[in-house]
C-alpha positions in Angstrom: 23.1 25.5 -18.4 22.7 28.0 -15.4 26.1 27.1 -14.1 27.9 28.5 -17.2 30.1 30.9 -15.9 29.2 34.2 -18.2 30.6 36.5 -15.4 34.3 36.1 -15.2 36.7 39.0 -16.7 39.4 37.0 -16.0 42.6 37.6 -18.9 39.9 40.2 -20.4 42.2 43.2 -20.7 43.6 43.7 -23.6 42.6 40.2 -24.2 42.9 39.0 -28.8 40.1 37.5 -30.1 39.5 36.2 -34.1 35.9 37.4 -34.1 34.6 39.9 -31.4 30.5 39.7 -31.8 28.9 42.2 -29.9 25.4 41.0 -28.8 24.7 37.7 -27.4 20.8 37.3 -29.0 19.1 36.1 -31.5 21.7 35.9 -34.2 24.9 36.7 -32.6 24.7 33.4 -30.8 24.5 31.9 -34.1 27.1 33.5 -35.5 29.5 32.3 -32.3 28.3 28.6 -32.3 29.1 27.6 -36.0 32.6 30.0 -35.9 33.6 27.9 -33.0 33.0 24.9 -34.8 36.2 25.6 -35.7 38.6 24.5 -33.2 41.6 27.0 -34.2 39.4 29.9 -34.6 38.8 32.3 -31.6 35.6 34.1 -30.5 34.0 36.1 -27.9 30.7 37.4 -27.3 29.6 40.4 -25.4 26.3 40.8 -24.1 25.3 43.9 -22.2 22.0 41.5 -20.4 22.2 38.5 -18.2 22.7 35.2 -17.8 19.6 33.9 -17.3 19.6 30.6 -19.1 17.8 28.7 -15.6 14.8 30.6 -15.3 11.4 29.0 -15.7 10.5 32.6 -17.3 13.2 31.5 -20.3 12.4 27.8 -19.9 8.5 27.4 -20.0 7.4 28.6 -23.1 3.9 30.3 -21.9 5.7 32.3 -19.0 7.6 34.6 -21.5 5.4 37.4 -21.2 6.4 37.6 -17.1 9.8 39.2 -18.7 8.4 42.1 -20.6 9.3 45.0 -18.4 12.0 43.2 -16.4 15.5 44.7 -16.6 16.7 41.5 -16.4 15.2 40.3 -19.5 14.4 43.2 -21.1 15.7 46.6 -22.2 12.1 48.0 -22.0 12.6 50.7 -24.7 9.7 53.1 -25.4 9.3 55.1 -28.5 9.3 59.2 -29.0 5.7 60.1 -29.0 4.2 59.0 -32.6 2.5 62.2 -34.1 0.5 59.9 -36.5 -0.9 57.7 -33.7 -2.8 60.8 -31.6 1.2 61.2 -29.8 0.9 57.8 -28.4 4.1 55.8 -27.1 4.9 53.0 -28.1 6.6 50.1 -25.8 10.0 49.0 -27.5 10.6 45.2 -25.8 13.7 43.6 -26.6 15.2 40.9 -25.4 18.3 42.0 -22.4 19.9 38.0 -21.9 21.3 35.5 -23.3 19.2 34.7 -26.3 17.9 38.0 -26.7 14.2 38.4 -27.7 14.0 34.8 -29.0 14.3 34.1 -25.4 11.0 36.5 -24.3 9.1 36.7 -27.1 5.3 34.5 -28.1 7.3 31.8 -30.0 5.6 32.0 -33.2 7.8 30.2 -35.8 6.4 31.8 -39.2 8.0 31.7 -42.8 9.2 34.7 -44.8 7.8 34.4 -48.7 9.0 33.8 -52.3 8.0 37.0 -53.6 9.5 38.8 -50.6 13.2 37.5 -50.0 13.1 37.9 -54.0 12.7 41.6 -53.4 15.3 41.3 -51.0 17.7 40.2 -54.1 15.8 42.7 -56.6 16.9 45.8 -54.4 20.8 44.8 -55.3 21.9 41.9 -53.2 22.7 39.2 -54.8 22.4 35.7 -53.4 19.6 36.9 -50.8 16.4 35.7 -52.6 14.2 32.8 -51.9 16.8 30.2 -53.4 19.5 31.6 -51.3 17.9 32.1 -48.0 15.1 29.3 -47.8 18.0 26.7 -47.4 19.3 28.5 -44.1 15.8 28.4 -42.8 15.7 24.1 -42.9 19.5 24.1 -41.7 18.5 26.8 -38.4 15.8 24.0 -37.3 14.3 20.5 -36.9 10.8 20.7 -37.4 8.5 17.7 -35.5 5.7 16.9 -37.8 2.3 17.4 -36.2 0.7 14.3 -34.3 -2.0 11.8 -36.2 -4.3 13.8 -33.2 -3.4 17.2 -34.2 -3.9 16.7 -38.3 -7.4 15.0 -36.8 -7.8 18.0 -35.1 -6.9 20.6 -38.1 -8.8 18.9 -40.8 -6.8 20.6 -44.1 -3.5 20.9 -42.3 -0.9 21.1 -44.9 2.5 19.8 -43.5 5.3 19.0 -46.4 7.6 17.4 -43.9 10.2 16.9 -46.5 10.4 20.5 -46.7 11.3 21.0 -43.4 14.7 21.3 -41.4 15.6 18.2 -40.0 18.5 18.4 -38.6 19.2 22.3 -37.3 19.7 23.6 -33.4 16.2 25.3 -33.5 13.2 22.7 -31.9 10.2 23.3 -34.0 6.9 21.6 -33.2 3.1 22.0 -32.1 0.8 21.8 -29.1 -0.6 19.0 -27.6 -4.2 21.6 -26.2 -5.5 23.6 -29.0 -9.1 24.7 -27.9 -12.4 25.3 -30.4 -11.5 27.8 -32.0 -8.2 27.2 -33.2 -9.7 24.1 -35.1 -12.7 26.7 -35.8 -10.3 29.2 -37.6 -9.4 26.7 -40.4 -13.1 25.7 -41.1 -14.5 29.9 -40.7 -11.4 30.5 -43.2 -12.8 27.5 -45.4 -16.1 28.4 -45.5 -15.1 31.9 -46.3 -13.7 30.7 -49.9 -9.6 30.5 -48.0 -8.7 27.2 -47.2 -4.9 26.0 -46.4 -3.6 25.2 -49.7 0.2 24.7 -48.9 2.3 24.9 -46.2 3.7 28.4 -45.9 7.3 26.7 -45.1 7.3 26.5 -49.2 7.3 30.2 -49.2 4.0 30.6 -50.7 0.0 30.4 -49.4 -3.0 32.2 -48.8 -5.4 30.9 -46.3 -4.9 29.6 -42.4 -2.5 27.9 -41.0 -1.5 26.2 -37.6 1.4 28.3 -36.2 4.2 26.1 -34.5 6.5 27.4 -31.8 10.3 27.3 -31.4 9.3 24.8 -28.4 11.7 21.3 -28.2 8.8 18.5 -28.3 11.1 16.2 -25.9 11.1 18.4 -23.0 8.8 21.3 -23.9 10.9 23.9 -23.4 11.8 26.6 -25.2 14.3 26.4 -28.1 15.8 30.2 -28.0 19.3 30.8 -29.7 20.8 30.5 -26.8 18.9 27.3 -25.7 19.7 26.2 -29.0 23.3 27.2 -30.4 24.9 27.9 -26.8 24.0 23.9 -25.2 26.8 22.2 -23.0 28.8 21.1 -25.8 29.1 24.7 -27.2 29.5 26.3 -23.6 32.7 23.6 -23.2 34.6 24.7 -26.4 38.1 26.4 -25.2 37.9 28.5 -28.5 34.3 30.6 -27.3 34.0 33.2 -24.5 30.7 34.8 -23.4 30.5 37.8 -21.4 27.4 38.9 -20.1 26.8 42.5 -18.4 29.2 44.1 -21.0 28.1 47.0 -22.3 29.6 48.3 -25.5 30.7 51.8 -25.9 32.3 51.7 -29.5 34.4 50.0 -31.9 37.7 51.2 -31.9 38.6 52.4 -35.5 41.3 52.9 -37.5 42.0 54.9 -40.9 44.4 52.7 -43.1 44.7 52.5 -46.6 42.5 50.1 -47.7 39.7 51.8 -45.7 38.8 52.1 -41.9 39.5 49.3 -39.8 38.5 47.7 -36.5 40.8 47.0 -34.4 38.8 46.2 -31.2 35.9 46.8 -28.9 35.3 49.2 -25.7 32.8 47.5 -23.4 32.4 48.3 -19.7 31.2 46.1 -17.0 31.3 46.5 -12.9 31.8 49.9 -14.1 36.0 48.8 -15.4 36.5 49.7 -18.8 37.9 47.2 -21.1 39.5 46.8 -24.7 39.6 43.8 -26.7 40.9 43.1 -29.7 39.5 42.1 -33.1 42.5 40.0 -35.2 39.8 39.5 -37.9 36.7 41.2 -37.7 33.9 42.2 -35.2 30.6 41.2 -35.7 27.4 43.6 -34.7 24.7 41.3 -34.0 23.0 43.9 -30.9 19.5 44.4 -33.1 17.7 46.7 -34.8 17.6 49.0 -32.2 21.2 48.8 -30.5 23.1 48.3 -33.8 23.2 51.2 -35.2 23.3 52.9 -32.1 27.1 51.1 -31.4 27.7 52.2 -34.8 27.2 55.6 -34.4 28.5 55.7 -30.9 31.8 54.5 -33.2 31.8 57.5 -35.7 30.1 55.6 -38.3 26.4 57.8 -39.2 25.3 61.1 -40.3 27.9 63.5 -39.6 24.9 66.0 -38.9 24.0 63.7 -35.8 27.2 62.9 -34.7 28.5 66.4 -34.4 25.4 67.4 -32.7 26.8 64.6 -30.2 30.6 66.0 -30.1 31.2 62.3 -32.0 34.1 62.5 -34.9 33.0 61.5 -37.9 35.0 58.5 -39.4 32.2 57.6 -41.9 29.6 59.6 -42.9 26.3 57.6 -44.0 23.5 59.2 -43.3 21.3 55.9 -43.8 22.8 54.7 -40.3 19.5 54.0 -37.9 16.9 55.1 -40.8 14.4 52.8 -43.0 12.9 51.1 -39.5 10.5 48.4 -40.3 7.4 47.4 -38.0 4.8 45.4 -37.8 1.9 47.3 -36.1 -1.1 45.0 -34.4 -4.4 45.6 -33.8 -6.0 43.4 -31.9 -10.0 42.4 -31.2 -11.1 40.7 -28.3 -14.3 39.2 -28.4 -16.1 37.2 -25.7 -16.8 33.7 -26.0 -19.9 31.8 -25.9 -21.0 30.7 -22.5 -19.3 26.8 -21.3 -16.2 27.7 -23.8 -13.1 27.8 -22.5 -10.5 30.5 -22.8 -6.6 31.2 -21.6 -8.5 33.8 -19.3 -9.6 30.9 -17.2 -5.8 31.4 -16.0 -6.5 34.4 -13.9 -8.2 31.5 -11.7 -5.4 30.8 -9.5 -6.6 26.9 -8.9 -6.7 26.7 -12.7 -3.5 28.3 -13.3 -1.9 25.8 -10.3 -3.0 23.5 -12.8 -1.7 24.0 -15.8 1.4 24.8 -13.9 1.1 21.1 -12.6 0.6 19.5 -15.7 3.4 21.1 -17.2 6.1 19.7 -14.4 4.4 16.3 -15.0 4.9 15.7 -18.5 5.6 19.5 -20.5 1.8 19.1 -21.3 -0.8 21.6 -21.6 -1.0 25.5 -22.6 2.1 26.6 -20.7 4.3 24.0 -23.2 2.8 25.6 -26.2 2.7 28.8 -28.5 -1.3 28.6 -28.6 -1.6 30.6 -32.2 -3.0 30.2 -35.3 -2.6 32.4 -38.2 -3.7 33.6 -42.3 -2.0 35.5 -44.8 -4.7 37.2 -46.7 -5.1 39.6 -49.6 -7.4 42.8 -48.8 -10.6 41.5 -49.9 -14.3 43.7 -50.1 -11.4 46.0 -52.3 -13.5 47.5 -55.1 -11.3 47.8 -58.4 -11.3 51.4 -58.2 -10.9 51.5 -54.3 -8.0 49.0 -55.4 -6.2 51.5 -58.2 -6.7 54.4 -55.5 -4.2 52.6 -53.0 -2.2 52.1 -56.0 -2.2 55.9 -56.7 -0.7 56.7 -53.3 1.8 54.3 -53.9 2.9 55.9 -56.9 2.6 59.4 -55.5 4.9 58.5 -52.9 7.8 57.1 -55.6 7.3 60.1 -58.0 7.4 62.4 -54.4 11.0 64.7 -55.2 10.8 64.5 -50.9 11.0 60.6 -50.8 14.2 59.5 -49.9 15.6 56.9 -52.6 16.1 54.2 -50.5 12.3 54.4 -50.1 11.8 54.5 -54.0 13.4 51.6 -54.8 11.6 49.3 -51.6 8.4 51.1 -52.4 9.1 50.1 -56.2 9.8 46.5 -55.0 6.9 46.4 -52.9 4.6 48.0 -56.1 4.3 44.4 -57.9 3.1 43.1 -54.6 0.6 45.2 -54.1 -0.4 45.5 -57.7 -1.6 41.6 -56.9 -5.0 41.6 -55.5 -4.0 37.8 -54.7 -1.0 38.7 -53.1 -1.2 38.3 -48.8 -0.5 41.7 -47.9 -1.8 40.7 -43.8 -1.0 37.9 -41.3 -4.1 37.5 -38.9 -3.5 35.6 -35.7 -6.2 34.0 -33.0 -4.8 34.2 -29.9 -6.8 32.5 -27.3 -7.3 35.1 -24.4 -7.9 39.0 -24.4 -6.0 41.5 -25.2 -7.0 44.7 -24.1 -6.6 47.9 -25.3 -3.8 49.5 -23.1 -3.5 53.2 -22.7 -0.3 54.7 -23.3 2.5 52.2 -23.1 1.3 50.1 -20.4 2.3 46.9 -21.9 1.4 44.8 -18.7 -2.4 45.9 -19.2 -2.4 44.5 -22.4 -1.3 40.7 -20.9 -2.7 40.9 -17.3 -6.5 40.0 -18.6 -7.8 43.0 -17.0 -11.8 42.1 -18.0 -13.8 40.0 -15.6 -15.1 36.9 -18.7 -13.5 35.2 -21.0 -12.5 36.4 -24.7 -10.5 35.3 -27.6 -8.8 38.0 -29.4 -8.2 38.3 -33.3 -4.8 40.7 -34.4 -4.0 42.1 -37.7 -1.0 43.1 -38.9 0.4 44.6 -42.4 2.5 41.9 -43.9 5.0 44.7 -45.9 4.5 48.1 -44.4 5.2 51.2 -46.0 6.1 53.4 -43.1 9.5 54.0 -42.3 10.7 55.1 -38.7 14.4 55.2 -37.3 16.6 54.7 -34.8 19.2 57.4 -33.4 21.4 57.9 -30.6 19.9 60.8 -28.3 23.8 61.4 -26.5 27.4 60.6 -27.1 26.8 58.2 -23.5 26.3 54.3 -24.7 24.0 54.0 -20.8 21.2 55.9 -22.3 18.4 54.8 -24.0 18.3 55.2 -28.4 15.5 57.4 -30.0 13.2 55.1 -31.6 10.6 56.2 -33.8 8.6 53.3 -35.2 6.7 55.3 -37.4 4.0 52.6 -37.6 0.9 53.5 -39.7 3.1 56.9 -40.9 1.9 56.3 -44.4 -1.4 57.0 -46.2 -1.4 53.9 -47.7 -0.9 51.3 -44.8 -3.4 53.4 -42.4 -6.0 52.7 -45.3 -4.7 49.1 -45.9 -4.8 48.0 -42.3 -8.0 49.4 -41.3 -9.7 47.6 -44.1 -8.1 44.0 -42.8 -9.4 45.0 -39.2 -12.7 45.4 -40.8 -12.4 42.3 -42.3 -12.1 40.8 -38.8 -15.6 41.0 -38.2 -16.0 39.4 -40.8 -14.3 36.1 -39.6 -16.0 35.9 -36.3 -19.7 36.5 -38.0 -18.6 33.2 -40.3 -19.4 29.5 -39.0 -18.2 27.8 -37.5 -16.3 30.6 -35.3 -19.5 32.4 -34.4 -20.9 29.9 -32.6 -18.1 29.9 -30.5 -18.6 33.3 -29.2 -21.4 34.7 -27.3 -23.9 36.5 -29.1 -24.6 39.9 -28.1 -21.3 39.3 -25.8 -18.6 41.8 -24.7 -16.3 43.8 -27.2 -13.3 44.7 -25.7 -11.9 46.6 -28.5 -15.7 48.9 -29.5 -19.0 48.2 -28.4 -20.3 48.3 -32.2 -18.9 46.4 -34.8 -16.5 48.3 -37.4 -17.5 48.2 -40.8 -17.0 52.0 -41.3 -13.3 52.6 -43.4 -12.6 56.3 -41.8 -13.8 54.7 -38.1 -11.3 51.9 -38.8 -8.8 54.2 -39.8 -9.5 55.9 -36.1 -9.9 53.0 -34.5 -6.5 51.6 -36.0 -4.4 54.8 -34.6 -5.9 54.0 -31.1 -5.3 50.5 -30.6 -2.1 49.6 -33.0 0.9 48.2 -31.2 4.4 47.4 -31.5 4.5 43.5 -32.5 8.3 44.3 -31.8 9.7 42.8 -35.1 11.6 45.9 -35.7 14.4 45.9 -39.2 15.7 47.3 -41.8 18.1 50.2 -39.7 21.5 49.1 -41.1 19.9 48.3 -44.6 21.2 45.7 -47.1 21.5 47.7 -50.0 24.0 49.4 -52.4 25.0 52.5 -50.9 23.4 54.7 -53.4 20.6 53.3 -52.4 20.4 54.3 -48.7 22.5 50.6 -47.8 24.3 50.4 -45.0 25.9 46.7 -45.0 26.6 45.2 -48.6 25.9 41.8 -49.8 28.5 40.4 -47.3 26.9 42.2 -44.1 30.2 44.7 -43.9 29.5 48.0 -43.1 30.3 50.2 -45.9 33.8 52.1 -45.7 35.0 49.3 -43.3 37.6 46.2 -43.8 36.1 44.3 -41.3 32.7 45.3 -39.6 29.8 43.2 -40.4 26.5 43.5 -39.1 24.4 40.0 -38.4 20.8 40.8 -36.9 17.4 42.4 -38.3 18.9 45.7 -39.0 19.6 44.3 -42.7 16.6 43.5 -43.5 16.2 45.9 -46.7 12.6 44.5 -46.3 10.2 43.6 -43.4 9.6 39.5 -44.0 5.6 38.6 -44.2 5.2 37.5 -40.7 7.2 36.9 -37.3 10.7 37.6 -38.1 13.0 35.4 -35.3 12.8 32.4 -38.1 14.3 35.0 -40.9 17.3 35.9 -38.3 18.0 32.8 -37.6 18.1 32.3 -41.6 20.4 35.1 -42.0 22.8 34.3 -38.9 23.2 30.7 -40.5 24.0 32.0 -43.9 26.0 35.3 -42.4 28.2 32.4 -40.4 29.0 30.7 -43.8 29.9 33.7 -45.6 32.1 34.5 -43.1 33.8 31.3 -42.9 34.3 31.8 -46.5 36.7 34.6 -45.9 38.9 32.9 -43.1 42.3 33.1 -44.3 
């Protein structure tokens, strides 16, 4: 795959495409593959990152975190300075190649819910609930079943095979070297009153779960979108043409009768401007961040931010770049007991030599794995009046003349869930090594195993967050970097809700058989005391909370009244033929880690689509 040639601007001016999709990541490669399937149909995709499709750092699925911070992998966005969270940064990673961040990030292949894409439809798009996404999830994938050793392992897995895609580009499977305390988390959880009831493909579940990774079982490598939908076969179609280092500066637009049209797409790359043209539509598939940056680098935003910019107005919404979605993550490391084993051991360079080994033997061992396990919990030790109090602040914030309706409607979707004290409302995740609290935005702290000893760390995150952020251009020039503000823990509510499930940690690694796993009286890398105080939690939280870099929800799906900025077909509002395929239209952040959801939506986005070829 390294020798497809992504570098050529040969017949590129003024070159005609069907389908211009700009963004060559997570979805838009998606979007590409199944138009091309299509022999007379014509696309091309621009990607402003690289071609990196070779490199071990893409390949082997435990080296991904050696990109974070690389501008050749990623774009290494940092957030404004978050008021809530003491005026910390945060780090923004996303994904800068071919394959965009499902070609960087941990792996993790996790569900979206019932109840959740059924809000999705609730808020006014039709056809996106659980029996109109959940299908697109089993054709993005084939799932391999876990081995007779790994259900030995997990005693209580819950794997409804039949449920699974079978068929789809995306490799989905398990590790072959889970360690104690993975097995560990599914008996604490037990013990604690949660077993694993279902699998959480069904949509559904409370309780752990063994976390698989977007890993291909035959050669252990990682099954990205671009591993995945862009393979020899794809790269040899006549019809496709992928650019990479082609930055976008706008969509060219035009005011016609029907409405404003797109004509084509300004990119630059080896500093020669270029223009191609659309003939049927162009496709934004560039993030949550970078979409409605492009947008409204093209006219298309809040006049008020635009004219600040000396940018003309062609459509004024002013919902362009707001409602951003995060899942914030707060992580515990504790260390383990003495003779247990922990990823750590890798800052051992004879040990890492080895696992590097194994892996170019046979793909075996940590490096040819996502090493996670997870639960989707409701917030438990919740008295009933501690319960109708969280409820209260809910409601305060919907009656609130200030809050914007797009935020009344979600918050009113979101109301039942929370109103359901059975309801998950967090995803916890065992990660086998420490993760450090970092100071500032030093990401690299947080995987460089800082600590002399070895630690397992536990993570919470807030499966439907109430705080809203946004995304805004910061200058009329496309080169310079979008104003993210994740707003993470921004609302009463959620500071409350997650410091209550980081209490609730402690819990899990006081229960057996997990706390024989860990030393007693060992290191805490997160506070030397344990945290059963709510307002020390709530401190605690704004210290340590992180980006888990599953941004959404900036170029909403949503009737327009209602703060949308893409309608039940993806197209941009006011436009013919501008559609937007990537996280940005989320209308609501999924339960869990969100690269299975975009895959989802690109595969159901690509059939709508080919719905309207004429």
């Amino acid at each position: 795959m390294a020798s497809f040639d992504t570098e050529s601007t040969a017949g590129l001016k003024d070159a005609a495409f069907d389908y211009v999709v700009v963004g060559g990541g997570t979805a838009g490669l998606v979007v590409a593959s199944r138009l091309t399937e299509d022999p007379n149909v014509s696309v091309v995709v621009l990607e402003a990152g690289t071609n990196r499709l070779g490199d071990p750092r893409l390949t082997v699925p435990g080296l991904g975190v050696a990109t974070f911070e690389d501008p050749d992998f990623d774009w290494n966005f940092r957030s404004i300075a978050q008021e809530q969270l003491n005026g910390r940064k945060l780090l923004a990673n996303k994904g800068r190649t071919l394959g965009g961040s499902s070609a960087i990030n941990l792996g993790m292949i996790v569900y979206p819910s019932k109840t959740g894409l059924n809000a999705w439809e609730a808020l006014g798009n039709p056809g996106w609930g659980w029996d109109g996404l959940s299908p697109y999830v089993r054709k993005s994938q084939t799932a391999a079943p876990p081995s007779d050793a790994n259900r030995e392992f997990f005693q209580g897995m819950k794997h409804d095979e039949q449920n699974h895609g079978s068929n789809g580009p995306v490799q989905v499977s398990f590790g072959d070297q889970y360690m104690p305390y993975h097995s560990a988390w599914m008996q604490t959880f037990e013990k604690l009153g949660y077993p694993q009831i279902e699998d959480p493909v069904n949509g559904a579940g409370v309780g752990p779960f063994v976390t698989p990774g977007a890993i291909d079982p035959a050669t252990h490598t990682r099954s990205h979108s671009a591993a995945a939908y862009l393979g020899p076969q794809v790269q040899s179609r006549l019809n496709l043409r992928v650019v990479t280092g082609a930055l976008v500066q706008n969509i060219v637009l035009e005011t016609g009768n029907a409405g404003v049209v797109a004509t084509g797409v300004k990119f630059q790359k080896d500093s020669t401007a270029y223009t191609i043209k659309a003939k049927k539509e162009v496709i934004l598939a560039a993030g949550t961040t970078q979409t409605p940056q492009i947008l409204e680098l093209s006219g298309i935003g809040d006049e008020r931010i635009l004219k600040s910019h000396g940018i003309e107005t062609i459509i004024n919404n002013p919902s362009v770049g707001e409602n951003l979605q995060d899942h914030g993550i707060v992580s515990f490391s504790y260390e383990v007991a003495d003779g247990m084993p922990s990823g750590d051991m890798a800052k051992d360079p004879n040990i890492a030599a080895a696992a590097m080994a194994a892996y170019q033997k046979d793909g075996s061992g940590p490096l040819g794995m996502s090493p996670f396990v997870s639960a989707f919990m409701p917030c438990l030790d919740l008295a009933e009046e501690e319960h109708a109090q969280l409820l209260a602040g809910l409601k305060n914030s919907i009656e609130n003349p200030s809050t914007p309706r797009a935020q009344k409607k979600q918050f009113e979707a979101l109301q039942s869930l929370l109103k359901d004290s059975s309801e998950p409302t967090a995803q916890y995740i065992l990660a086998p090594f420490q993760l450090p609290a970092v100071e500032g935005d030093d990401i690299k702290r947080l995987f460089s195993m800082p600590h002399p000893g070895l630690f397992i760390s536990l993570v919470s995150l807030l499966s439907y967050p109430l705080s809203r952020g946004s995304v805004h251009i910061g200058s009329s020039n496309p080169q310079d970097a979008p104003i993210i503000d994740h707003g993470i823990l921004g609302h009463p509510v959620d500071l409350e809700m997650h410091a209550r499930h980081s209490m609730w940690m402690e819990k899990i690694t006081k229960a057996e058989p997990m706390a024989s796993l860990l030393k007693e009286g060992g290191r805490r890398l997160h506070t030397e005391e344990p945290v059963d105080e709510l307002e020390k939690a709530k401190e605690l939280c704004k210290s340590l909370v992180l980006s888990m870099y599953h941004v959404s929800g900036t170029c909403a799906m949503m009737p327009q009244e209602d703060g949308g900025v893409v309608d039940s077909q993806l197209k941009v509002y006011g436009t013919t033929n501008v559609r937007v395929v990537d996280a940005s239209i989320f209308p609501l952040e999924p339960r869990g880690n969100i690269q299975a959801t975009v895959f989802a939506v690109a595969e159901k986005a690509a059939d709508i689509i080919k719905q309207h070829v004429n």
